[in-house]
C-alpha positions in Angstrom: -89.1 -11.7 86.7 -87.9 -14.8 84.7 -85.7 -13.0 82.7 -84.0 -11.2 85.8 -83.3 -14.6 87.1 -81.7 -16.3 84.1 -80.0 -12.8 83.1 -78.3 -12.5 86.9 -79.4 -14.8 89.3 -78.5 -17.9 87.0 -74.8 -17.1 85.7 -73.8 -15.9 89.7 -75.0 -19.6 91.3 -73.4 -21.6 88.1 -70.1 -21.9 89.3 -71.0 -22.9 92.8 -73.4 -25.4 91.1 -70.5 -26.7 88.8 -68.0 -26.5 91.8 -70.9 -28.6 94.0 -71.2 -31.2 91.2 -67.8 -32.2 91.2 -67.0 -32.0 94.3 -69.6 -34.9 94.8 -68.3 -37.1 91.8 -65.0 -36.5 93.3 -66.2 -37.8 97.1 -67.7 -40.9 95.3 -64.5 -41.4 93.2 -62.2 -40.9 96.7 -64.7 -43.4 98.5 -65.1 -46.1 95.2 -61.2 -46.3 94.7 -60.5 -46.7 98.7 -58.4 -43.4 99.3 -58.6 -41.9 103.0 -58.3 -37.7 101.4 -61.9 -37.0 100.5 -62.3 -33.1 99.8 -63.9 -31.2 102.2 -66.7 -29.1 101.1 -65.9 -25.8 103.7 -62.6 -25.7 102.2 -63.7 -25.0 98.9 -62.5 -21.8 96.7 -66.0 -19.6 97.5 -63.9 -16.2 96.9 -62.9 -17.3 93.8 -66.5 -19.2 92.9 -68.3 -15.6 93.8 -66.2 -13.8 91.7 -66.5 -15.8 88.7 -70.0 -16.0 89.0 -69.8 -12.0 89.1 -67.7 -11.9 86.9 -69.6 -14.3 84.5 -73.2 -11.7 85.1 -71.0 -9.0 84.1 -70.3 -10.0 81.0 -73.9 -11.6 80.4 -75.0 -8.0 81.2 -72.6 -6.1 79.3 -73.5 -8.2 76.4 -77.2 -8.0 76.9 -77.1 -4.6 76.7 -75.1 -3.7 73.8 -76.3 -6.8 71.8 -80.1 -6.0 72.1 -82.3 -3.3 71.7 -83.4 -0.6 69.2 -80.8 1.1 67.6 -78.9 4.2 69.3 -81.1 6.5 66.7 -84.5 5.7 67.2 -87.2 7.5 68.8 -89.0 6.4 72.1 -92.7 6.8 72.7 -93.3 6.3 76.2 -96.7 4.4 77.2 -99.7 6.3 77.0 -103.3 6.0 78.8 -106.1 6.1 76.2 -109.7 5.3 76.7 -108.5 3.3 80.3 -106.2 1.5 78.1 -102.4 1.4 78.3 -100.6 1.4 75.1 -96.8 0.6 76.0 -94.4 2.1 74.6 -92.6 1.3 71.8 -88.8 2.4 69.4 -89.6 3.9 65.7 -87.1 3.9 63.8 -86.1 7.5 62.8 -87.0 8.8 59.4 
C-alpha cells in the first residue's frame, strides 16, 4: 500500500502541493511589501497542475517498470501451498 502511494498518489498531488506553497509565500510577499493584487487561489492553473502531476506518475511508472524487475528471460514460479504454508513466488534466472 505504501509503495502504491509514493509510486502514484505522491507524484500526482506534488505539483498542487508545490503550486499551494508558493502561492502562500507569494500572498505574504503581496501583503509584507503593501501591494493591493494578492493571487487568488480559485484562479490557479489546476488543468495544467493535473496534468503535470499525470504526467509526472507516468513517467515514474514507465520508469519503474522497465528499470526494476527480473530480467525479460527468467523463469517465474508462481506461489505454492505446502504443508499450510505459502511459499511466494519467486524469478530464477534461466540456465
Amino acid at each position: 500500500m505504501l509503495r502504491q502511494i509514493i509510486q502514484i498518489g505522491l507524484p500526482l498531488i506534488l505539483p498542487f502541493v508545490i503550486y499551494g506553497l508558493w502561492l502562500k509565500w507569494a500572498r505574504a510577499k503581496a501583503i509584507r511589501e503593501g501591494h493591493d493584487i494578492i493571487p487568488p487561489w480559485n484562479k490557479g492553473p489546476w488543468l495544467l497542475l493535473f496534468g503535470a502531476g499525470v504526467a509526472l506518475t507516468a513517467a515514474i511508472l514507465i520508469f519503474t517498470a522497465l528499470g526494476t524487475g527480473a530480467p525479460p528471460d527468467s523463469i517465474y514460479h508462481a506461489p505454492v501451498l505446502r504443508d499450510g504454508v505459502v511459499e511466494p513466488g519467486y524469478f530464477e534466472p534461466k540456465k
